[in-house]
VEXDREN-2710 file (C-alpha; in Angstrom, 1 decimal):
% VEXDREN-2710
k/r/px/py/pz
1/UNK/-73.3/37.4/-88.7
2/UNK/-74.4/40.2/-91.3
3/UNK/-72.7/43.6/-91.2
4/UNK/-75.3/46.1/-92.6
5/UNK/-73.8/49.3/-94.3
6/UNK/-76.6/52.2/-94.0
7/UNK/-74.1/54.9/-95.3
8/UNK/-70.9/56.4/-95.3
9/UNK/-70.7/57.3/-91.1
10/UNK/-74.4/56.0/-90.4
11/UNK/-73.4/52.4/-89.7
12/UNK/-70.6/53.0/-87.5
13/UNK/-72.2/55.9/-85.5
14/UNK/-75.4/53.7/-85.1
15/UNK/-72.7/51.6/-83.1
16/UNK/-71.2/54.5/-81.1
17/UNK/-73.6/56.8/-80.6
18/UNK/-73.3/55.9/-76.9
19/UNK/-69.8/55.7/-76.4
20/UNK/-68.3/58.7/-75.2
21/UNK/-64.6/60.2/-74.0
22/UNK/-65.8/59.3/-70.4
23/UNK/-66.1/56.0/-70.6
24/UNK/-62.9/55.5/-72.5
25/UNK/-61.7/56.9/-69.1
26/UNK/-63.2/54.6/-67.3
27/UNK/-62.1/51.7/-69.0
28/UNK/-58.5/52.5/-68.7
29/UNK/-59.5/53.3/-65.1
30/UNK/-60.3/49.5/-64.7
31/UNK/-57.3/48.1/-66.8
32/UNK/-54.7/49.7/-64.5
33/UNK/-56.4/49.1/-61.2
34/UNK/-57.6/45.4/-62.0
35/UNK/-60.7/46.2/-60.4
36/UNK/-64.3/47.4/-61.1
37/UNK/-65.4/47.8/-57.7
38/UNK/-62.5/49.7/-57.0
39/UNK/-62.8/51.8/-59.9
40/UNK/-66.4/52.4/-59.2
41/UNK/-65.1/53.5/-55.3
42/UNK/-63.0/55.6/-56.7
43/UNK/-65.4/57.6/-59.2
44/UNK/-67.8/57.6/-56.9
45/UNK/-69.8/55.8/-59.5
46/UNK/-72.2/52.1/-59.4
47/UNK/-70.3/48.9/-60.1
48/UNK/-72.9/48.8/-62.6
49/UNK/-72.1/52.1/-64.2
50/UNK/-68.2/50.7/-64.6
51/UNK/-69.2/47.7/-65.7
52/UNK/-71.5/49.4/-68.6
53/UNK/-68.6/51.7/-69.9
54/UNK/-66.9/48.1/-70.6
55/UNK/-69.5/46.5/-72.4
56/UNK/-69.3/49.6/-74.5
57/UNK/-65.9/49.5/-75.5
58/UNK/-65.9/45.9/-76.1
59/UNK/-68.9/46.2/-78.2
60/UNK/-67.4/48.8/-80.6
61/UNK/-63.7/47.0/-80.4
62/UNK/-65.4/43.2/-81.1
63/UNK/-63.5/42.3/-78.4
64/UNK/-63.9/40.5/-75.2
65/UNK/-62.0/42.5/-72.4
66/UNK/-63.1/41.6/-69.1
67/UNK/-64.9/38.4/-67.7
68/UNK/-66.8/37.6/-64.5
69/UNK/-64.8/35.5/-61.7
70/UNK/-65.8/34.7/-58.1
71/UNK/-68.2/37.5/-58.5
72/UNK/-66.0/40.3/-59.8
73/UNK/-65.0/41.5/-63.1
74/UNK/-61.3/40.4/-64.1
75/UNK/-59.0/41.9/-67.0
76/UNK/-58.0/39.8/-69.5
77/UNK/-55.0/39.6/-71.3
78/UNK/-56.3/41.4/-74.6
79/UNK/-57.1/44.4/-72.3
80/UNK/-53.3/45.4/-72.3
81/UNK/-53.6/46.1/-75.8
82/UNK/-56.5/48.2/-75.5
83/UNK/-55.0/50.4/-73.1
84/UNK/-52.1/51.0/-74.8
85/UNK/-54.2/52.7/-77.7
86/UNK/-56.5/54.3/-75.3
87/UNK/-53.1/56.4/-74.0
88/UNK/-53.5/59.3/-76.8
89/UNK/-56.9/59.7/-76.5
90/UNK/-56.2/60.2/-73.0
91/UNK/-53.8/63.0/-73.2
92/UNK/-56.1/64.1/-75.9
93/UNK/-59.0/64.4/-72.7
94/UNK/-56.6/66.3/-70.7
95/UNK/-55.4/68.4/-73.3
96/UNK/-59.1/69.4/-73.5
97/UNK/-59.7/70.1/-70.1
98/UNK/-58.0/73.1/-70.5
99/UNK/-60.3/74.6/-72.9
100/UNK/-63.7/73.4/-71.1
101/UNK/-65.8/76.9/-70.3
102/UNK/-65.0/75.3/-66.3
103/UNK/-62.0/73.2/-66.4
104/UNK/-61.6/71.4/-63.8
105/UNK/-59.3/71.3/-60.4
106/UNK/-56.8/69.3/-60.4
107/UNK/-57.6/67.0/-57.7
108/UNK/-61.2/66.9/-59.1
109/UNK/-59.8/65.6/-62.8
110/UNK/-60.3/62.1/-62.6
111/UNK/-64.1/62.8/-61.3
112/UNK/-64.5/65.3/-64.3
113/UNK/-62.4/62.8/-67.1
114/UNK/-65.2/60.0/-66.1
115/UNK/-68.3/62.1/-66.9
116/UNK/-67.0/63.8/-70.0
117/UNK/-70.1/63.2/-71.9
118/UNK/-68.6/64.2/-75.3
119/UNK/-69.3/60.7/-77.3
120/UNK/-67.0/59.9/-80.7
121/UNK/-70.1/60.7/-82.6
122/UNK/-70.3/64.0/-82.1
123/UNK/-66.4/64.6/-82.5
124/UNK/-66.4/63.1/-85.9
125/UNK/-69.7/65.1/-86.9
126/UNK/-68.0/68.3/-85.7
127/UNK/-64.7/67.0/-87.9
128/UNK/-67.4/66.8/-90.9
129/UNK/-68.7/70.2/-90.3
130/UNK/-65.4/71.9/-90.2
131/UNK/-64.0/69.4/-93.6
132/UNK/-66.9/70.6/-95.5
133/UNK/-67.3/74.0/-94.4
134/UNK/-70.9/74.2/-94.0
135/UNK/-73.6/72.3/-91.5
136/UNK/-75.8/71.8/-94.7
137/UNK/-73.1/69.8/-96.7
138/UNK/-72.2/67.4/-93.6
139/UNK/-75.7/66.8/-93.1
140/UNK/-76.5/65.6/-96.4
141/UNK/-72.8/64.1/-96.3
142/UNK/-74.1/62.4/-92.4
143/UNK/-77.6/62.1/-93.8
144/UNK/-78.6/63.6/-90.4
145/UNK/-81.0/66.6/-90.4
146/UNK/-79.4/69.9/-90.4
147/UNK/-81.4/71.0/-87.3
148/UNK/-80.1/68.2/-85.7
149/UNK/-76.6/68.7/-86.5
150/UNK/-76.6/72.6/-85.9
151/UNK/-78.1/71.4/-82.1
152/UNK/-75.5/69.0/-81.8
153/UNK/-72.7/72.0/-82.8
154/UNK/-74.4/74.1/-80.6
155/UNK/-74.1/72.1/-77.4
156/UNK/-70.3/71.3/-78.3
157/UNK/-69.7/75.0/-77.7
158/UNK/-71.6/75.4/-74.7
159/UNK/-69.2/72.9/-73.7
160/UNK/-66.3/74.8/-74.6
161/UNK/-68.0/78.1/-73.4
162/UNK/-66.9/79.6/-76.8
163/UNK/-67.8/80.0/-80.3
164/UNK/-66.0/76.8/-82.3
165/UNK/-67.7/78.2/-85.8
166/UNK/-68.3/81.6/-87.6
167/UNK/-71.0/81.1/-89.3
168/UNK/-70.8/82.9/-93.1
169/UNK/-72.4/83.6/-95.9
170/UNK/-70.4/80.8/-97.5
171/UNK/-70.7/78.6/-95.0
172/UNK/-68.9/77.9/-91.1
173/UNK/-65.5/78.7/-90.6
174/UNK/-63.3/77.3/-87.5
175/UNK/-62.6/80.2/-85.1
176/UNK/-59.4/80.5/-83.5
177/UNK/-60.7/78.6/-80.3
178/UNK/-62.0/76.0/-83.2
179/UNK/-59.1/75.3/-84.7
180/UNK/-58.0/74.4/-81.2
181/UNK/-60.4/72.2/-80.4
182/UNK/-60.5/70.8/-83.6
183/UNK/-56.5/69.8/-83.6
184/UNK/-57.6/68.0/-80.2
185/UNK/-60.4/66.7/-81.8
186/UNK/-58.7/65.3/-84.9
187/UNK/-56.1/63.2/-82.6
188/UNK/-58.6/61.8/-80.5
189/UNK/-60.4/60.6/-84.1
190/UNK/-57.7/59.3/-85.8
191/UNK/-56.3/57.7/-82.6
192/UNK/-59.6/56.0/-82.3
193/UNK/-59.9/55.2/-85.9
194/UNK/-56.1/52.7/-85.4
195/UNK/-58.3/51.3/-82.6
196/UNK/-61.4/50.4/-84.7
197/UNK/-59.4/49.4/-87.8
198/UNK/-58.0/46.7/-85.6
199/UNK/-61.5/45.3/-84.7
200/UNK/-62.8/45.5/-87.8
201/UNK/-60.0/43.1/-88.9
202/UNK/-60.5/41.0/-86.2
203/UNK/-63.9/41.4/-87.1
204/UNK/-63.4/40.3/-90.3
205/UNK/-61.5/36.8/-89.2
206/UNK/-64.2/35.8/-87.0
207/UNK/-66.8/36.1/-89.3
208/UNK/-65.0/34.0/-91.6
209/UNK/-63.9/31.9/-89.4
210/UNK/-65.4/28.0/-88.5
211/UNK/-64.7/27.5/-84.9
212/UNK/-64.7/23.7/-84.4
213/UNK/-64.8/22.9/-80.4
214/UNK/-64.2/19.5/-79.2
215/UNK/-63.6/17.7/-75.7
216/UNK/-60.2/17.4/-74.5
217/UNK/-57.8/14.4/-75.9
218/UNK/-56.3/12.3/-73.9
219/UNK/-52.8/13.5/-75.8
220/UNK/-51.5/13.8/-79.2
221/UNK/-52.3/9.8/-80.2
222/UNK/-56.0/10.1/-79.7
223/UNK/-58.5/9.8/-82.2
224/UNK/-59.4/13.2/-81.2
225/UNK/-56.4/14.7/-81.2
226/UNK/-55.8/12.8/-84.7
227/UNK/-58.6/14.3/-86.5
228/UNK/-59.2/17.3/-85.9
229/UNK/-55.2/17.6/-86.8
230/UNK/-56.5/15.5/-90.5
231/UNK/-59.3/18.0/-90.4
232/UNK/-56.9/20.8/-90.5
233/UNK/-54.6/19.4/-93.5
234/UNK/-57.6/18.5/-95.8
235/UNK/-59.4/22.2/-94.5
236/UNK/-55.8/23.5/-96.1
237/UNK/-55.0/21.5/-98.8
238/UNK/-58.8/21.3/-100.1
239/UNK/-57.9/25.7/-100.2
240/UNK/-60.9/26.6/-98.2
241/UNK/-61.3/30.4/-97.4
242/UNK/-63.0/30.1/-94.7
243/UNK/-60.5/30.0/-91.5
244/UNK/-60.4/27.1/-88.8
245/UNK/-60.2/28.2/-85.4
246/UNK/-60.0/25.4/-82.9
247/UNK/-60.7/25.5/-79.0
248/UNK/-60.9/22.4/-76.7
249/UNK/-63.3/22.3/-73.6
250/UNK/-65.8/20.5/-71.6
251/UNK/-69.0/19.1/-72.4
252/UNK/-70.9/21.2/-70.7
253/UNK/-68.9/24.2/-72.2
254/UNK/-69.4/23.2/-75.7
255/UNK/-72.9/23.2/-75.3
256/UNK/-73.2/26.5/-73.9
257/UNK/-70.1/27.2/-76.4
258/UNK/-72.9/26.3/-79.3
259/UNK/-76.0/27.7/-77.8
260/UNK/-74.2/30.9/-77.3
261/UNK/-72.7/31.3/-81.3
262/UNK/-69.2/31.1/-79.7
263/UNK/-68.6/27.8/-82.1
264/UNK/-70.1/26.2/-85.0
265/UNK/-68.7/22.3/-84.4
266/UNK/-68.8/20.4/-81.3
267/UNK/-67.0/17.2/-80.5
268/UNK/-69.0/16.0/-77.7
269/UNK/-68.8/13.0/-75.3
270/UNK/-72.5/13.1/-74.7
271/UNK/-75.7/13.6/-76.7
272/UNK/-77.3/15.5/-73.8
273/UNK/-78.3/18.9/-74.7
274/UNK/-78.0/18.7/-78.1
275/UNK/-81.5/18.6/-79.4
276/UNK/-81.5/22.3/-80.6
277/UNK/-78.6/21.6/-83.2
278/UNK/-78.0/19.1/-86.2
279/UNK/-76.0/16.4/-84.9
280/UNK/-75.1/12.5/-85.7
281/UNK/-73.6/9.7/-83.4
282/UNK/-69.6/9.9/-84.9
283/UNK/-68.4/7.1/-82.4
284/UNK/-70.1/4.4/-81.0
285/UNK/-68.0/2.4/-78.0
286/UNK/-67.8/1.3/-74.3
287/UNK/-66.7/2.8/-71.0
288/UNK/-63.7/0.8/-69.7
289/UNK/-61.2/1.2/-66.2
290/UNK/-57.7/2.3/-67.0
291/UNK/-55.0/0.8/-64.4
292/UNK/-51.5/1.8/-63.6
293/UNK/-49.5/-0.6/-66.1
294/UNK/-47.8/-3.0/-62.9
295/UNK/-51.0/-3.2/-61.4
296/UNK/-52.3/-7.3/-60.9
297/UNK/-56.1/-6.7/-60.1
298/UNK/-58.5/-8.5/-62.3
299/UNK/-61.8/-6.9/-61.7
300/UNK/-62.8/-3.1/-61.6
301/UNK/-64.2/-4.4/-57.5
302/UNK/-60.5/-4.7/-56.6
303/UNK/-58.7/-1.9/-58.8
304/UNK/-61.3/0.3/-57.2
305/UNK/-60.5/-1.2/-53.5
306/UNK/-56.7/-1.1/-53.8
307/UNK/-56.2/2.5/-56.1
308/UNK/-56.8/6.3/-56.0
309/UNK/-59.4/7.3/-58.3
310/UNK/-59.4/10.3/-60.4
311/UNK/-62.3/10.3/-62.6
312/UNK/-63.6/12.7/-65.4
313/UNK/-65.3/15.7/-64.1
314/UNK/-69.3/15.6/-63.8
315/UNK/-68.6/18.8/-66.5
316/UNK/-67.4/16.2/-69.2
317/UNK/-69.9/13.5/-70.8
318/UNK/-67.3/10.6/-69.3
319/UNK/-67.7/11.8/-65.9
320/UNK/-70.8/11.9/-66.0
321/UNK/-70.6/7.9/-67.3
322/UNK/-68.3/6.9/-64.6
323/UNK/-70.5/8.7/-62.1
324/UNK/-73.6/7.0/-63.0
325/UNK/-71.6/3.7/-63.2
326/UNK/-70.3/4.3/-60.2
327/UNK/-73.2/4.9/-57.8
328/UNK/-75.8/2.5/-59.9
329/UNK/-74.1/-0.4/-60.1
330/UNK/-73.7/-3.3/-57.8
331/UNK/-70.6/-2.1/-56.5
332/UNK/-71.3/1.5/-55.8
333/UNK/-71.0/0.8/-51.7
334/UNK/-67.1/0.4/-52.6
335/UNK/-67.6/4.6/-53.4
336/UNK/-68.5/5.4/-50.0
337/UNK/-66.6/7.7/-48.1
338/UNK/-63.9/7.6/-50.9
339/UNK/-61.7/10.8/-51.7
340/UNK/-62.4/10.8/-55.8
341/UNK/-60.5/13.3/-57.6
342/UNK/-62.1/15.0/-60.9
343/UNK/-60.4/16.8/-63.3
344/UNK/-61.4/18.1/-66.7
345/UNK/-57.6/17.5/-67.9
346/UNK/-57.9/13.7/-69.9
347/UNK/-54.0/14.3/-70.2
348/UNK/-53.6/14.8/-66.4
349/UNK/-55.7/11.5/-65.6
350/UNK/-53.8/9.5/-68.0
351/UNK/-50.5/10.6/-66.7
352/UNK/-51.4/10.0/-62.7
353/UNK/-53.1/6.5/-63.8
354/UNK/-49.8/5.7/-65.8
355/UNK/-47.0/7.2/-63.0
356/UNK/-48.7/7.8/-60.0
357/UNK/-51.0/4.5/-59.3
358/UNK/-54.2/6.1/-59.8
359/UNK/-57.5/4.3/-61.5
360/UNK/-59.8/6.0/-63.8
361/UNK/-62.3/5.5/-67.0
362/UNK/-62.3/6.3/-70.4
363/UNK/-64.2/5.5/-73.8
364/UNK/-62.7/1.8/-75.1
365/UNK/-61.6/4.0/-78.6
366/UNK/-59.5/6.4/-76.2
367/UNK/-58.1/4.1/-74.1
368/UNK/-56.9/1.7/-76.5
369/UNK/-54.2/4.5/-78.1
370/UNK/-52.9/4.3/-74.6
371/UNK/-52.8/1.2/-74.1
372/UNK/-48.8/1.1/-74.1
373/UNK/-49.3/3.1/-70.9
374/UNK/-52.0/1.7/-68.5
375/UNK/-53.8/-1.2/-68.3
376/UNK/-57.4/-1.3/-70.1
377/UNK/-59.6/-3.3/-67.8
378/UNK/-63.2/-4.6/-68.5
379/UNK/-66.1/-3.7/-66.3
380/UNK/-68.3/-6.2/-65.2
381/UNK/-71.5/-4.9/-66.7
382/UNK/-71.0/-3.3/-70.1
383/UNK/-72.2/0.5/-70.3
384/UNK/-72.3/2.4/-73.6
385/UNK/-70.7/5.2/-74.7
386/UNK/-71.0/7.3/-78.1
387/UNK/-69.5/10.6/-78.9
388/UNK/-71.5/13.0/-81.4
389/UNK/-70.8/16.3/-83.5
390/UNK/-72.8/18.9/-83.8
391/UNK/-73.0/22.2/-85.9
392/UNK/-74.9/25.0/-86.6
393/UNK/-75.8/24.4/-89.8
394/UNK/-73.4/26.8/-91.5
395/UNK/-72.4/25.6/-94.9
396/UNK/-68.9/25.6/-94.0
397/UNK/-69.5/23.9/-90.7
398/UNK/-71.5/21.2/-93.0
399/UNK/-68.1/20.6/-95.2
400/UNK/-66.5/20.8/-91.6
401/UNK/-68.3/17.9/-90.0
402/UNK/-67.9/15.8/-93.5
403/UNK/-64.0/16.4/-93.0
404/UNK/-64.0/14.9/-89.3
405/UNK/-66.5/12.6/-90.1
406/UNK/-64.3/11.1/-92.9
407/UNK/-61.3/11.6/-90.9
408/UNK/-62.7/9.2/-87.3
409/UNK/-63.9/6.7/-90.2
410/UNK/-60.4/6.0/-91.1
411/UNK/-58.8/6.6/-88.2
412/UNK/-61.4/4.7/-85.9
413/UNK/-62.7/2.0/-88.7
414/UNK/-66.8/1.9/-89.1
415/UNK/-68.7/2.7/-86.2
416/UNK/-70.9/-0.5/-86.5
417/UNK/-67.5/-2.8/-85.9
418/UNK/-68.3/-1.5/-82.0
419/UNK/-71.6/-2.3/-82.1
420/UNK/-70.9/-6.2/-82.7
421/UNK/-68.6/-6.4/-80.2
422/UNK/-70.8/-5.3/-77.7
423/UNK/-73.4/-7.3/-78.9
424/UNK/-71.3/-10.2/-78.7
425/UNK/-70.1/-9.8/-75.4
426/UNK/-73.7/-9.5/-74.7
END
């Protein structure tokens, strides 16, 4: 991501040109009710038009605030934050609605706070004016045109139904209804100013930042698990200045994780949709059935006639495997009408195959760290699987991949030992 600087205020006001005091209002509006709907109801306003204010705010904060869930907008956690900085630019708003040319009625405020169309633009052009003293010097100093400015000036005391400026032979002056306004003014900037410094450190993280994303390991002892914790202590120790970030999810989500810019390095369980990125084979093994550890059957036929199952979800490259497995091969009528759990949790399908009599499937290479806790049982019919990592072609997601590439060598041995074993069982 490049961050282009175009001036002293033009690159941040090219951001938030179209932010303004109203939808501030809004957005607290939405964090205290939980709701967008709601909050649209109540403002008389388009879900839409609620929905927009957000993606405002979270554009100029660099910050995700809300996501979409069963068809409605949801807080999130980081939103509680937000709204606790937003709380003195909101008294700020009301402070000002005194000094609007028609303030408004009480039980109309929330209505009028909402379509406040003053944006943080034009506050922190009118600061300028009144710092330097003249529209001609915070023009140059905005590198805006001075008719442009004076306009903008102009409507902000239309707003305020009075004269904010004497204009002097020396240049403008605050009235005393300026200096006012301008007090207000200067709160609501320096309040937002905390807000933005915030995000531009955050900002600042993520840019550096390599986010490696990777399926889900079956617990601490898997090769997964193993080295992207060796990734982490070589990253380190190698002093790096780039940051790590890690984040674990499902196939399917690190796809649309990688397409999306959301992560530079995918540990996948499935080559499938990876065509757009660089990526290489980093394992190369075989799907296998995991048993409870007192179970006696000695084909996958039987485990799968006298067990539960509780497979991989269809959203994970193993699911998928076992699915396919499952319903191509010779003894896919043993499926039929059977209540199959999925879950994207490895952990949780290790645990109910281990404690709770369940049967399930797994990579050979993450079963076998296990293998202290279930039974590892051979299929009848071999089926391959690989895993693969893929990256964005960053130069720090490059020295990434080497790291985790060097890391499954020694943790897994050479890929090809799989190879000849499945060859020779062939």
């Amino acid at each position: 991501m490049i961050l282009l600087r175009f001036g002293p205020d033009l690159a941040a006001d090219k951001g938030k040109r179209h932010l303004y005091l109203g939808a501030l209002f809004i957005a607290d509006m939405v964090f205290s009710i939980g709701s967008v709907r709601e909050t649209a109801r109540r403002l008389s306003f388009s879900a839409s038009t609620v929905s927009s204010a957000l993606r405002r705010l979270e554009t100029e904060l660099a910050m995700k605030l809300v996501e979409r869930a069963s068809g409605e907008l949801a807080t999130l956690l980081a939103s509680s934050k937000v709204q606790k900085g937003l709380q003195p630019i909101l008294g700020c708003i009301r402070q000002l609605s005194a000094l609007m040319k028609e303030p408004p009625a009480p039980a109309d405020y929330d209505q009028w706070a909402a379509r406040l169309p003053l944006k943080i633009a034009t506050i922190e052009r009118f600061l300028e004016v009144a710092d330097q003293g003249s529209i001609n010097r915070a023009a140059r100093r905005l590198r805006l045109g001075q008719p442009q400015l004076s306009l903008q000036i102009a409507n902000l005391e239309e707003l305020f139904g009075c004269r904010l400026f004497e204009r002097q032979a020396q240049g403008s002056v605050l009235t005393v209804a300026g200096q006012e306004v301008h007090a207000i003014l200067s709160a609501i900037a320096q309040a937002w100013d905390e807000m933005k410094a915030a995000a531009d450190e955050r900002f600042q993280r993520t840019a550096r930042a390599v986010r490696i994303g990777s399926i889900i390991p079956t617990g601490s002892e898997s090769w997964v698990a193993r080295s992207l914790a060796s990734l982490v202590s070589r990253w380190n120790i190698g002093g790096n200045r780039n940051m790590l970030s890690l984040l674990l999810m499902t196939a399917d989500d690190l796809r649309e994780a990688l397409r999306s810019g959301r992560i530079d390095v995918a540990i996948v369980d499935s080559v499938f949709g990876l065509d757009a990125f660089e990526h290489v084979e980093l394992v190369a093994t075989d799907m296998v059935a995991i048993a409870p550890p007192d179970s006696t059957e000695q084909t996958f036929a039987a485990l799968v006639e006298n067990h539960p199952l509780c497979v991989p979800s269809p959203r994970t490259g193993i699911g998928n495997a076992a699915t396919a497995f499952g319903y191509d091969s010779r003894d896919r009528r043993r499926f039929r009408g059977r209540d199959i759990t999925s879950a994207d949790s490895l952990p949780v399908i290790v645990d109910l195959v281990a404690n709770h009599g369940y049967v399930s499937f797994l990579g050979r290479v993450s079963a076998l760290p296990i293998s202290d806790k279930v039974r590892i049982v051979d299929p009848d019919e071999i089926l391959p699987l690989s895993y693969h990592l893929a990256h964005n072609g960053r130069k720090a997601s490059v020295e990434a991949c080497r790291l985790i590439q060097q890391a499954v060598r020694e943790l897994v041995g050479e890929m090809g030992t799989t190879r000849k074993r499945l060859t020779s069982r062939g």
